[in-house]
Backbone bond lengths (Angstrom), bond angles and torsions (degrees), N, CA, C in turn:
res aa  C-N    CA-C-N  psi(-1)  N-CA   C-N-CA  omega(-1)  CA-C   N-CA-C  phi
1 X - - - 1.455 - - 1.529 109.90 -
2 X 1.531 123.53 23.90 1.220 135.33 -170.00 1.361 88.52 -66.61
3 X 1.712 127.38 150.16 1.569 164.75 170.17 1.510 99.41 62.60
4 X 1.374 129.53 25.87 0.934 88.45 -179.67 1.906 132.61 -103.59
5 X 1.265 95.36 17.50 1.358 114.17 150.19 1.884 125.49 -58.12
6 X 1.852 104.04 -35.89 1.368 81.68 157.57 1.637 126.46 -94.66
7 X 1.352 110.10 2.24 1.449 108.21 178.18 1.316 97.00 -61.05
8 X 1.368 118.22 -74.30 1.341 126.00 -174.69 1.650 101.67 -24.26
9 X 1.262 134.02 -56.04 1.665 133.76 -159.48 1.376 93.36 -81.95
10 X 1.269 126.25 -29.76 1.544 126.53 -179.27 1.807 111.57 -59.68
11 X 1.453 117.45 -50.41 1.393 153.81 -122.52 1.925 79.72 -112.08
12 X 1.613 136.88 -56.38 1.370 146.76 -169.35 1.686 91.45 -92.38
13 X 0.748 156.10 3.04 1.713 152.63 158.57 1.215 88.90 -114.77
14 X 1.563 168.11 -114.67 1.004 125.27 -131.32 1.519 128.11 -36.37
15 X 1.237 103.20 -48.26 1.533 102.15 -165.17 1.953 106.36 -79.79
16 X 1.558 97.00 -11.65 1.592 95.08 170.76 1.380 129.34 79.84
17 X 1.531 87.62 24.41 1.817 103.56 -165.72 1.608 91.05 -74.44
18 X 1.635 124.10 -37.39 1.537 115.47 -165.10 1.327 112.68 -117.24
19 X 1.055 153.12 149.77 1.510 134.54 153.30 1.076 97.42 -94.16
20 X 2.129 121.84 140.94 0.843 125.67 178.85 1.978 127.06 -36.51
21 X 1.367 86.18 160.59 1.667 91.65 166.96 1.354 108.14 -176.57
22 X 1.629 102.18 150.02 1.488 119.63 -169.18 1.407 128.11 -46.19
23 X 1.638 107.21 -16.11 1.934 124.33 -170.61 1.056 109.03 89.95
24 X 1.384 120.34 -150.64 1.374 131.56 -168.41 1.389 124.39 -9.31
25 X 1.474 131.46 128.74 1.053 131.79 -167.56 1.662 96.95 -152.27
26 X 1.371 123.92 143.05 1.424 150.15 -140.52 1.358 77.40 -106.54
27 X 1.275 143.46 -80.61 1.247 150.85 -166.04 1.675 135.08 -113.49
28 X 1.159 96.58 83.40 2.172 85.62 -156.50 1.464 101.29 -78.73
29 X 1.430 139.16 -39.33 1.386 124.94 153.65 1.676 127.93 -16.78
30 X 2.105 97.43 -62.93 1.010 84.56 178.85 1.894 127.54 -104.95
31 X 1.519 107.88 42.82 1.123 134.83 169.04 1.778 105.08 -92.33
32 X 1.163 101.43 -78.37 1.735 123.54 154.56 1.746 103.65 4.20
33 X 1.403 100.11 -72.26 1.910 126.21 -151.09 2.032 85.61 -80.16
34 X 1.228 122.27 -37.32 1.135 132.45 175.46 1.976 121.60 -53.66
35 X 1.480 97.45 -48.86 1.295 104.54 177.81 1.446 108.20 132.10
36 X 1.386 96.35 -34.60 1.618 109.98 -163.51 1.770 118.31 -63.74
37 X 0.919 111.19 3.91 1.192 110.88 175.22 2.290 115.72 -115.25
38 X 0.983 89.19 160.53 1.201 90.43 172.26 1.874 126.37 -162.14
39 X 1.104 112.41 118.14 1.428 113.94 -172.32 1.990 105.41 95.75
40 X 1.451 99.09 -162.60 1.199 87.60 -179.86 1.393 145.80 -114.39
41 X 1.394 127.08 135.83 0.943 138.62 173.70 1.474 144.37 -48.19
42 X 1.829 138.95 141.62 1.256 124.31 164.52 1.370 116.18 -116.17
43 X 1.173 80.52 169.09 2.002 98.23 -172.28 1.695 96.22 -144.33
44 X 1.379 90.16 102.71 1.654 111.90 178.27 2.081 113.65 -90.84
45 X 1.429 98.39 95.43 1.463 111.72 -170.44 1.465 117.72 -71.56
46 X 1.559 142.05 108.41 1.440 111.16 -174.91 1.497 110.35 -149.68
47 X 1.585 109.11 93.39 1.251 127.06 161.27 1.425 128.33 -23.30
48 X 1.529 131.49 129.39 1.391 122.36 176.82 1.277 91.51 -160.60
49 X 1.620 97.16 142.48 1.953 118.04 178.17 1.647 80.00 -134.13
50 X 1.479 105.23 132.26 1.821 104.86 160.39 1.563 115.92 60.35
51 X 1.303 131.78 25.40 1.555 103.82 -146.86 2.176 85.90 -123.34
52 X 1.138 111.90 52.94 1.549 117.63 -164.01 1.939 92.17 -66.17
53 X 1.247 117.58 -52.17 1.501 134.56 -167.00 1.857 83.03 -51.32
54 X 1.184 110.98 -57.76 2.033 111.93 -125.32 2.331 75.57 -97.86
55 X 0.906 119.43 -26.90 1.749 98.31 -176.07 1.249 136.81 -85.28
56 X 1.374 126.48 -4.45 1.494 118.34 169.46 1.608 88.87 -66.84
57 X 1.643 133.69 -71.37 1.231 134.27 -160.56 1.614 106.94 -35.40
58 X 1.494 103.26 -58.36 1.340 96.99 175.03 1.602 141.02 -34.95
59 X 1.719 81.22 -50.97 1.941 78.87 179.77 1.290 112.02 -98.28
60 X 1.211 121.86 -24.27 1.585 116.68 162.61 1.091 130.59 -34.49
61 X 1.753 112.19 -53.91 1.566 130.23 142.18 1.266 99.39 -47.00
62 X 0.715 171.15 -91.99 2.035 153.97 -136.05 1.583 110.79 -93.65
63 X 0.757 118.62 15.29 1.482 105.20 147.27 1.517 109.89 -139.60
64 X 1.640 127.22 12.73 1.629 117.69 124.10 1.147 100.99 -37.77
65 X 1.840 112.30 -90.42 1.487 117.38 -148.51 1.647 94.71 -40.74
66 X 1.453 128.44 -81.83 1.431 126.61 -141.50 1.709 99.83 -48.57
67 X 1.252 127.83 -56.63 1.571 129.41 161.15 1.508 120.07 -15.16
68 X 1.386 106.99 -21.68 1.565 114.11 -170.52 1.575 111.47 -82.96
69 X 1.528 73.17 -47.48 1.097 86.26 -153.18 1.839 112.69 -90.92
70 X 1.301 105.89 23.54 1.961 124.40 160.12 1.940 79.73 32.27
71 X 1.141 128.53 68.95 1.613 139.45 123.81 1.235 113.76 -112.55
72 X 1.697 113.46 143.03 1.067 125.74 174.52 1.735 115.28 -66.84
73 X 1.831 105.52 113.31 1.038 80.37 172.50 1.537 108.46 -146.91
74 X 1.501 129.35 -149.59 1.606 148.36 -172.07 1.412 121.85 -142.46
75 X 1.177 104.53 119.95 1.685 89.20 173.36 1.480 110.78 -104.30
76 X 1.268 132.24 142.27 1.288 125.54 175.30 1.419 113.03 -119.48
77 X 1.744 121.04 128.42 1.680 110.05 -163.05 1.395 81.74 -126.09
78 X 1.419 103.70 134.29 1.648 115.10 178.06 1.610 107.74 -120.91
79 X 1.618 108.65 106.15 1.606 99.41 170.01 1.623 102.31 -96.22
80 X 1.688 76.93 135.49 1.435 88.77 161.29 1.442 127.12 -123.27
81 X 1.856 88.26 94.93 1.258 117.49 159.48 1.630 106.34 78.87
82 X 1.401 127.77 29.15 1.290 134.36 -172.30 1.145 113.35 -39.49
83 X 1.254 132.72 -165.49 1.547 130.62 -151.29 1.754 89.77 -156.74
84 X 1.434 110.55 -32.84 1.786 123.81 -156.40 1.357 93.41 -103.58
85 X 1.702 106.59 -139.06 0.956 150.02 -165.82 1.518 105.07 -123.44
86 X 1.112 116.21 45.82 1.714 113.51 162.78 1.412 124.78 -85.96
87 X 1.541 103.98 -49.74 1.352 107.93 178.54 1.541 134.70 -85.13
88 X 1.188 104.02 -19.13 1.243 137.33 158.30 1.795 109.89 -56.86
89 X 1.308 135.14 -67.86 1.198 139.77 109.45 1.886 110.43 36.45
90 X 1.392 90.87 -94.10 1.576 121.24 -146.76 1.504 100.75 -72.03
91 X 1.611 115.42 -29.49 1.464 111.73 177.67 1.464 111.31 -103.77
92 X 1.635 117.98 33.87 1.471 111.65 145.48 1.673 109.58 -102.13
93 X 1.338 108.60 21.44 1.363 104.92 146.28 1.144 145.34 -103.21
94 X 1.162 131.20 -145.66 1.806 116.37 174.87 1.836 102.27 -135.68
95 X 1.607 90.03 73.99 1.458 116.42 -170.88 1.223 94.09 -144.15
96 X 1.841 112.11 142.46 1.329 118.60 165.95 1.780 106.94 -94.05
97 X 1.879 96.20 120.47 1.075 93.38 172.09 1.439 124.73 -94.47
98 X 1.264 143.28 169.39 1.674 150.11 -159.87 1.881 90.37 -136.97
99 X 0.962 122.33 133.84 1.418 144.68 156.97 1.267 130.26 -94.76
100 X 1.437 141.80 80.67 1.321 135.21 169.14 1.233 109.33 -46.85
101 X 1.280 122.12 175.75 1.338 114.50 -165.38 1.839 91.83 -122.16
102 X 1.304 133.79 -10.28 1.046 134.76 -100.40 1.682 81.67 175.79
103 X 1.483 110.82 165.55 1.397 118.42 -178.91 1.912 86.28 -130.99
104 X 1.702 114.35 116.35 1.360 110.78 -157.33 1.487 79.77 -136.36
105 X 0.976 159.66 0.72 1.250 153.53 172.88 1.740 123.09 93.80
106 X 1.281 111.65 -170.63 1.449 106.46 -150.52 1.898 97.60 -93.71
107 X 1.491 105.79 -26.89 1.708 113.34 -179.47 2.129 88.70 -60.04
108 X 1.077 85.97 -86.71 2.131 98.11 170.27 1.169 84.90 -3.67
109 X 1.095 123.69 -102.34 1.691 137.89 -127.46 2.056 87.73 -69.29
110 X 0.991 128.61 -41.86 1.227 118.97 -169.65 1.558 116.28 -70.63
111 X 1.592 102.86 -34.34 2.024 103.47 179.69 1.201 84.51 -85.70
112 X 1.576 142.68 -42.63 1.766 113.69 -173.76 1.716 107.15 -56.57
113 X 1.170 103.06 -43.33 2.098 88.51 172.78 1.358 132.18 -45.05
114 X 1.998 93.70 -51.41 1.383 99.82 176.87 1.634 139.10 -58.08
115 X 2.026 93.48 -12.97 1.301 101.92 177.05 1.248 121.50 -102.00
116 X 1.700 106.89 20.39 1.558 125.13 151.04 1.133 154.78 -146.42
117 X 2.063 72.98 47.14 1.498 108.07 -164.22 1.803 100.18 -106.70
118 X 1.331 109.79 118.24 1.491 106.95 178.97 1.552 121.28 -100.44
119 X 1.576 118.54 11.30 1.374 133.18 -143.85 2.143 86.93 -100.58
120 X 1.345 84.13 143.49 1.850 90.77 -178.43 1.724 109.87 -62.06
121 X 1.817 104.43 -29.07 1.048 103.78 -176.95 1.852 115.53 -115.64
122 X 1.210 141.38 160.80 1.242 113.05 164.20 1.444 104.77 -133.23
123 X 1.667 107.38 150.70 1.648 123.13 164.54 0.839 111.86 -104.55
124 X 1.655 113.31 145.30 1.069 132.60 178.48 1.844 113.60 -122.17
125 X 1.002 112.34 117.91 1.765 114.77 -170.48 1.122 81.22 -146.19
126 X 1.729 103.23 142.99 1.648 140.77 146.30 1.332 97.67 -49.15
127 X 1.643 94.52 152.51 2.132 125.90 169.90 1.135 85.33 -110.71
128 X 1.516 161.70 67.47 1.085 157.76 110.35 1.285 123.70 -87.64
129 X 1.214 138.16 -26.06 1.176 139.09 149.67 1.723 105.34 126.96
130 X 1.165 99.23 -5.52 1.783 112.97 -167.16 1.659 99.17 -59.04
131 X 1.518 104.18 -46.94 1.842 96.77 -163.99 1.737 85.60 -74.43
132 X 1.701 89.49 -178.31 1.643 105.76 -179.62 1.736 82.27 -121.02
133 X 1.619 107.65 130.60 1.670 111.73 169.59 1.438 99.20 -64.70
134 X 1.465 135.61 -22.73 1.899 128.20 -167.66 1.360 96.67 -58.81
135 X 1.787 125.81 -26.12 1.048 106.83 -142.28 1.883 91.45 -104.37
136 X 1.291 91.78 -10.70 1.630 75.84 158.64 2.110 134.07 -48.36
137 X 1.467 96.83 -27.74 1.400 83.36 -175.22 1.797 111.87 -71.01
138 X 1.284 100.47 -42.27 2.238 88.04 172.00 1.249 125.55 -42.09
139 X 1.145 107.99 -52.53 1.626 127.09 172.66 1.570 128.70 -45.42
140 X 2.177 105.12 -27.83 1.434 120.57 -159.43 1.811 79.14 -110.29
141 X 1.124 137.81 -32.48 1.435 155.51 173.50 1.696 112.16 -47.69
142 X 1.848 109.67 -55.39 1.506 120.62 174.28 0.952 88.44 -71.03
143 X 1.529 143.68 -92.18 1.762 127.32 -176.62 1.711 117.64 -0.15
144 X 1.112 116.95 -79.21 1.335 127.85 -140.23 2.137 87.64 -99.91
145 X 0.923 108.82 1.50 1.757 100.91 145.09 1.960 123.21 -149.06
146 X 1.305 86.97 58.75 1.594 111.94 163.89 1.202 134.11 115.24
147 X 1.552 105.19 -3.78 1.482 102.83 -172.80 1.570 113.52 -98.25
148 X 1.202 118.31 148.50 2.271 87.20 179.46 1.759 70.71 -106.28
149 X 0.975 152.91 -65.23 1.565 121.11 -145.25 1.537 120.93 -103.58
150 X 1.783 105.73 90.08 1.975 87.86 -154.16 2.038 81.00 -104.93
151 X 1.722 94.17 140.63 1.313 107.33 -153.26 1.952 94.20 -125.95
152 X 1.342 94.51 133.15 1.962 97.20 -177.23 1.717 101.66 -85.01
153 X 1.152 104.73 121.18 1.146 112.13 153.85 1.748 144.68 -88.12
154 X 1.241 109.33 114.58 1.479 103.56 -177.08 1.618 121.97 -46.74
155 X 1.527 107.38 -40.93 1.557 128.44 -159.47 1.290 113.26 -90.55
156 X 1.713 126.29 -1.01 1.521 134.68 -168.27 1.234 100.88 -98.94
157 X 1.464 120.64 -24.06 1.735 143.22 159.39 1.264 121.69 -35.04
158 X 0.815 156.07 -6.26 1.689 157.20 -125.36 1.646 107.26 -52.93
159 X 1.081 115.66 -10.71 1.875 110.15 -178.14 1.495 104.38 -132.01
160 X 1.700 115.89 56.41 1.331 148.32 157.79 1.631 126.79 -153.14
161 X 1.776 89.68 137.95 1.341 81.23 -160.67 1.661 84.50 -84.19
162 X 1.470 139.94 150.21 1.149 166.08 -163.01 1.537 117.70 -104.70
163 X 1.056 113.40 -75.23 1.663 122.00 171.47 1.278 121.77 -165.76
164 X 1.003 111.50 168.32 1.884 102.37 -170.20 1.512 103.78 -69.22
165 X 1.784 96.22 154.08 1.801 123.01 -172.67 1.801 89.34 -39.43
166 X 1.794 130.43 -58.15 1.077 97.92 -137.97 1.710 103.23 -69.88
167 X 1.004 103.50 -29.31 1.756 114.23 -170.77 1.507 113.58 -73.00
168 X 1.467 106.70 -10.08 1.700 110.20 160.94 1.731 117.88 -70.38
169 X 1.417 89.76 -47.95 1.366 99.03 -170.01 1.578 111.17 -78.00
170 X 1.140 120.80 -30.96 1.905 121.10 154.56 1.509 98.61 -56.52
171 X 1.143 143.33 -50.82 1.388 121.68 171.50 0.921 132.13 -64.81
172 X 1.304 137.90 -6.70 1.395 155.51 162.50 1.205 103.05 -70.34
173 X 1.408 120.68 -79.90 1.346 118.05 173.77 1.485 121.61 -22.18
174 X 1.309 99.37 -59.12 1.862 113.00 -170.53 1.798 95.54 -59.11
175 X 0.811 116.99 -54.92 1.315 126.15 -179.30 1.619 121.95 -47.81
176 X 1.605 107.08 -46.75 1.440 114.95 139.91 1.293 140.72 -18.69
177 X 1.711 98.10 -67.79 1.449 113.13 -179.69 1.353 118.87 -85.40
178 X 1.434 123.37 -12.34 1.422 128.16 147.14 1.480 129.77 -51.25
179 X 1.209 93.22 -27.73 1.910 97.85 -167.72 1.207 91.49 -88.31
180 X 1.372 125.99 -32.16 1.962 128.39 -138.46 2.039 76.52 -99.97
181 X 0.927 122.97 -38.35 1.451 109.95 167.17 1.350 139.37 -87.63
182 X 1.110 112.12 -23.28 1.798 119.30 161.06 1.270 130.44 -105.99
183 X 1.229 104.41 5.66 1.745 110.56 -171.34 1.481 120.05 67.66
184 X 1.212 116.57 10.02 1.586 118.85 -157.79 2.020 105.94 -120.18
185 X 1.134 123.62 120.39 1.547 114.05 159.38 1.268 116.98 -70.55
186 X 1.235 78.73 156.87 1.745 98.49 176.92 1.617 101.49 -163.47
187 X 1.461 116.42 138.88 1.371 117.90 157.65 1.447 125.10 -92.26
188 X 1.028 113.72 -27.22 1.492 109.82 179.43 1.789 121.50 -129.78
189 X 1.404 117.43 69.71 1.352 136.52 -166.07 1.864 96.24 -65.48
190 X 1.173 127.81 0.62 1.451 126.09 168.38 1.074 122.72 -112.72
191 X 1.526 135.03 3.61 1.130 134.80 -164.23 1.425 119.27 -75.03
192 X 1.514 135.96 135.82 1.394 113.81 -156.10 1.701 88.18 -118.51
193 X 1.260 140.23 10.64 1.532 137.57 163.25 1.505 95.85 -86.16
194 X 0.955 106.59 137.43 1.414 142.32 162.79 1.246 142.63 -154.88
195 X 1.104 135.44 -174.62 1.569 141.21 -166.22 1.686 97.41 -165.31
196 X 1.686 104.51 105.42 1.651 87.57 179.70 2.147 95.13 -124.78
197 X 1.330 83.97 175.17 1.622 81.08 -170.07 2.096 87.46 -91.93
198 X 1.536 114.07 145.47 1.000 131.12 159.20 1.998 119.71 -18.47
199 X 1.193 109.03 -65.28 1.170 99.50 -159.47 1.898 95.70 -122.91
200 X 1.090 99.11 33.49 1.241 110.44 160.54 2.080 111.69 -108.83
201 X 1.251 115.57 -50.52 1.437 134.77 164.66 1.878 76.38 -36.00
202 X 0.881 115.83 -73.66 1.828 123.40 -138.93 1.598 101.22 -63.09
203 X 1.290 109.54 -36.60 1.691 123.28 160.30 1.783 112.70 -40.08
204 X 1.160 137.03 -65.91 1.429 160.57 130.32 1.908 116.97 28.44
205 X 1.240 89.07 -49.89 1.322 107.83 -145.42 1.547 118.15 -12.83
206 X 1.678 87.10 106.47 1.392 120.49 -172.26 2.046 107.17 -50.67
207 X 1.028 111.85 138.10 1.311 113.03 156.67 1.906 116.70 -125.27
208 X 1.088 118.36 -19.24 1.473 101.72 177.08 1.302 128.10 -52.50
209 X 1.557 137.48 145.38 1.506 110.20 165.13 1.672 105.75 -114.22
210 X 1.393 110.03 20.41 1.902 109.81 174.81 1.218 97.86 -112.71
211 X 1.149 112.84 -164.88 1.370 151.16 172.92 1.838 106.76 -35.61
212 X 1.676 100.97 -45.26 1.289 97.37 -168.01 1.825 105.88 -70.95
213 X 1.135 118.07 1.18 1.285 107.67 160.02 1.439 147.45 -54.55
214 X 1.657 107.02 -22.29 1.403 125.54 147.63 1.754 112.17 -49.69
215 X 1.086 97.53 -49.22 1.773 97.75 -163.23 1.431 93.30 -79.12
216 X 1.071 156.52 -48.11 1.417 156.03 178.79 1.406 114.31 -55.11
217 X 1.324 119.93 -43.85 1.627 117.34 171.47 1.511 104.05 -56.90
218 X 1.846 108.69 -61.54 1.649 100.74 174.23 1.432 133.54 -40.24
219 X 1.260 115.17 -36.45 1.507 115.98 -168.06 1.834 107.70 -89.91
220 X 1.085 110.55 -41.79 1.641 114.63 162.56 1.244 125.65 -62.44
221 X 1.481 116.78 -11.89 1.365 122.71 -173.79 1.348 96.15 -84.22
222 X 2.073 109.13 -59.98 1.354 109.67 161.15 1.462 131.39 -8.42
223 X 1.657 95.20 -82.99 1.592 90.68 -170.50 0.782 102.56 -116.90
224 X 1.476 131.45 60.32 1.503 148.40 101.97 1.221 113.93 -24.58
225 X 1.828 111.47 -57.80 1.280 106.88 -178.78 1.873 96.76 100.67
226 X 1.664 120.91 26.42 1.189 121.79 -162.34 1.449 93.97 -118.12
227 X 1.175 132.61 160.93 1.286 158.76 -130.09 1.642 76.19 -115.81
228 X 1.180 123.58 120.58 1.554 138.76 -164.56 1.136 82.36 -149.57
229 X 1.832 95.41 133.83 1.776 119.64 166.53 1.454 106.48 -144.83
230 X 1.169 123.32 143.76 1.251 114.81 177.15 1.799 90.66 -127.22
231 X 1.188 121.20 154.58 1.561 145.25 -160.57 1.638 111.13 -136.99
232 X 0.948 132.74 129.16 1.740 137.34 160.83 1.614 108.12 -43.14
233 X 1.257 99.08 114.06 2.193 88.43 166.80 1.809 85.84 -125.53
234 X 1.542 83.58 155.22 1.438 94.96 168.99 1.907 115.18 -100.46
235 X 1.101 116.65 144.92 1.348 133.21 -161.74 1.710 98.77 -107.84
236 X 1.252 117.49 114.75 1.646 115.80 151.46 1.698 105.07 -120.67
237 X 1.750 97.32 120.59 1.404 137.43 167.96 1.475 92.31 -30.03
238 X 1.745 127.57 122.25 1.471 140.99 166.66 1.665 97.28 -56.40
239 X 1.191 90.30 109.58 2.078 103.37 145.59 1.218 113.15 -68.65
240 X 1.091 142.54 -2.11 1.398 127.32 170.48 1.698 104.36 -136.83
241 X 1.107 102.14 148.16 1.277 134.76 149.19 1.754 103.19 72.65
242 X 1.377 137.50 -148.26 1.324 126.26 -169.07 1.821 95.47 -143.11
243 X 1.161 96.98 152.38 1.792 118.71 -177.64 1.647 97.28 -50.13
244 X 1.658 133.67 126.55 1.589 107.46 165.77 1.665 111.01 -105.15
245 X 1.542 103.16 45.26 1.426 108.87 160.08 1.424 114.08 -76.55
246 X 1.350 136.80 155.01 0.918 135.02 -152.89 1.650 110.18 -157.50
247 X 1.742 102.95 86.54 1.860 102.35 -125.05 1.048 95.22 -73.58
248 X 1.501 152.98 -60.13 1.408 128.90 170.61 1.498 141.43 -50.43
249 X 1.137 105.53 -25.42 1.659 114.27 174.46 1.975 93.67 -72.80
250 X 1.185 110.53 -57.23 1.396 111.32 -151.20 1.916 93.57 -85.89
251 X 1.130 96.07 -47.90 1.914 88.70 165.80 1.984 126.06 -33.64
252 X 1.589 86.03 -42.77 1.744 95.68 -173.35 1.648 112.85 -62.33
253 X 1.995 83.11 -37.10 2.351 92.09 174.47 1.386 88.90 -51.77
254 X 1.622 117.96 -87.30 1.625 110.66 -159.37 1.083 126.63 -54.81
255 X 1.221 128.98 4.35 1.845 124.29 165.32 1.777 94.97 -102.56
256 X 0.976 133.18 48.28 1.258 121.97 -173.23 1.800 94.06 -162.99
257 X 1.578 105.79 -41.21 1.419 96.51 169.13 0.952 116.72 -83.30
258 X 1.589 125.11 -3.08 1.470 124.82 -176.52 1.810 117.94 -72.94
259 X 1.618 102.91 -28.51 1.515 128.42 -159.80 1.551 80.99 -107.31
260 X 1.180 153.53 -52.63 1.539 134.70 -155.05 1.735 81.64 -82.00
261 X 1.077 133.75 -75.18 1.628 130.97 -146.60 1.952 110.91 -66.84
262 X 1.473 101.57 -17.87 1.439 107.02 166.80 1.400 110.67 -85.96
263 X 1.152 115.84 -49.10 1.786 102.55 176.44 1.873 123.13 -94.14
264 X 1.356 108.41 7.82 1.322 81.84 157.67 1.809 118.94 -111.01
265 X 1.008 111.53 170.06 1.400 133.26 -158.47 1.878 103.08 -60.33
266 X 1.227 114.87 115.45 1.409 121.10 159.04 1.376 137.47 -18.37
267 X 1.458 143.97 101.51 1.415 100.57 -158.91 1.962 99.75 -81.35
C-alpha cells in the first residue's frame, strides 16, 4: 500500500476540492473563523487507556501520513485516565492532548474528542498500534468521493491474521445480528478506524461510553440510511501490553447495543 498517501493528495487536487496546506494546525475552528482555511478539513481522534509501550509509534505514524498528505489537519489524543506514561508520552508531540480524570471508557473518551473536534471530517484509530496510520489515506479518499462512513475492516484482509478465533467468531455473530436486523452487511461491526464525514458523526448522537461504541456508530450509520463503505486494513498483532476488552462483560454491551440501536426509531 506504499504512496498511497500521495495518491490520495494527487486524486483531492485534481478535482480541486482543497488547495494545498502545510498540515497540522493548533486550532482549525479558530483558523476556519479566521479565513485561512478553505475546503475540507480533519480531525484525527485517538483514544488511549495504559498504552505508554504502543503511542509514540502510533502518532509518529499519523502525523507522517497526515504531513503527506498537505490537508489541514488536528490530532486529538484522549487519555483515559492512564495509570503509566501515556499522556505524558503523547504531549511530546504536536497533538492536543485531553485528560480524563478518571478511567471512563473508550465511547467517553471518543464523544469527549468529538466535542473538540473541529475537522469537516473525523478519524478514528486505536493507541494500540494494531491499525497502520498509511492506511488512513483510502479511508480519508472514500470520504471525500462519496461515502460519509468509510469503515476499515479487519476481515476484507484475507492474508492477515486479525485477532484471535474466539473474538472473530463474536464478530461474526455480531455481524449476524446486524444484518438479521437492518437488512444491511457488514463484516466488521467492531472496527474502531474510521473516516466519518463531520456532520454526519453529529447526526448519530452517540450514547455509549465503552467499547460498544464501535457497534453503535455501525448500526446508526446503517439505518441512518448513510453512504457506508467498508475497505481492507491490514492488522499487526500489539507487541505490547494486553487487549482491555473484557469479552463477556464488554460482549453483553454489544449484544445489547446491537438490539437497543437497531430497534429504536431513527431520529
Amino acid at each position: 500500500m506504499k504512496g498511497e498517501g500521495n495518491q490520495l493528495h494527487h486524486n483531492l487536487f485534481d478535482k480541486q476540492v482543497i488547495p494545498e496546506h502545510d498540515g497540522f494546525i493548533t486550532d482549525l475552528d479558530s483558523a476556519r473563523k479566521h479565513g485561512s482555511l478553505h475546503g475540507p478539513t480533519v480531525s484525527v481522534i485517538i483514544p488511549a487507556f495504559n498504552e505508554e509501550k504502543n503511542v509514540a509509534k502510533v502518532l509518529s505514524g499519523t502525523i507522517e501520513v497526515m504531513d503527506q498528505l498537505h490537508l489541514p489537519y488536528e490530532i486529538i489524543f484522549v487519555d483515559d485516565g492512564s495509570t503509566d506514561k501515556t499522556a505524558l508520552i503523547a504531549s511530546s508531540f504536536k497533538v492536543n492532548v485531553l485528560v480524563n480524570k478518571e478511567n471512563s471508557g473508550k465511547g467517553y473518551s471518543l464523544k469527549r474528542g468529538l466535542q473538540h473536534a473541529s475537522g469537516d471530517v473525523i478519524v478514528t484509530i486505536d493507541s494500540d498500534g494494531e491499525h497502520k496510520p498509511k492506511e488512513i489515506a483510502p479511508l480519508l479518499e472514500a470520504v471525500c468521493n462519496g461515502a460519509d462512513v468509510a469503515a476499515g475492516s479487519r476481515f476484507l484482509n484475507r492474508h492477515t491474521e486479525v485477532t484471535t478465533k474466539l473474538n472473530q467468531i463474536g464478530n461474526h455473530v455480531f455481524n449476524l445480528a446486524i444484518m438479521s436486523l437492518t437488512g444491511k452487511r457488514v463484516t466488521d461491526s467492531q472496527t474502531g478506524f474510521r473516516a466519518i464525514k463531520r456532520q454526519v458523526i453529529e447526526k448519530l448522537d452517540l450514547q455509549s461510553d465503552g467499547y460498544e461504541i464501535e457497534t453503535e456508530i455501525t448500526v446508526k450509520s446503517l439505518r441512518g440510511g448513510f453512504a457506508f463503505k467498508e475497505l481492507p486494513i491490514t492488522i499487526e498483532r500489539r507487541k505490547f501490553g494486553a487487549s482491555k476488552i473484557k469479552l463477556i462483560k464488554d460482549g453483553k454491551k454489544i449484544a445489547e447495543a446491537i438490539l437497543t440501536t437497531s430497534l429504536i426509531r431513527h431520529k
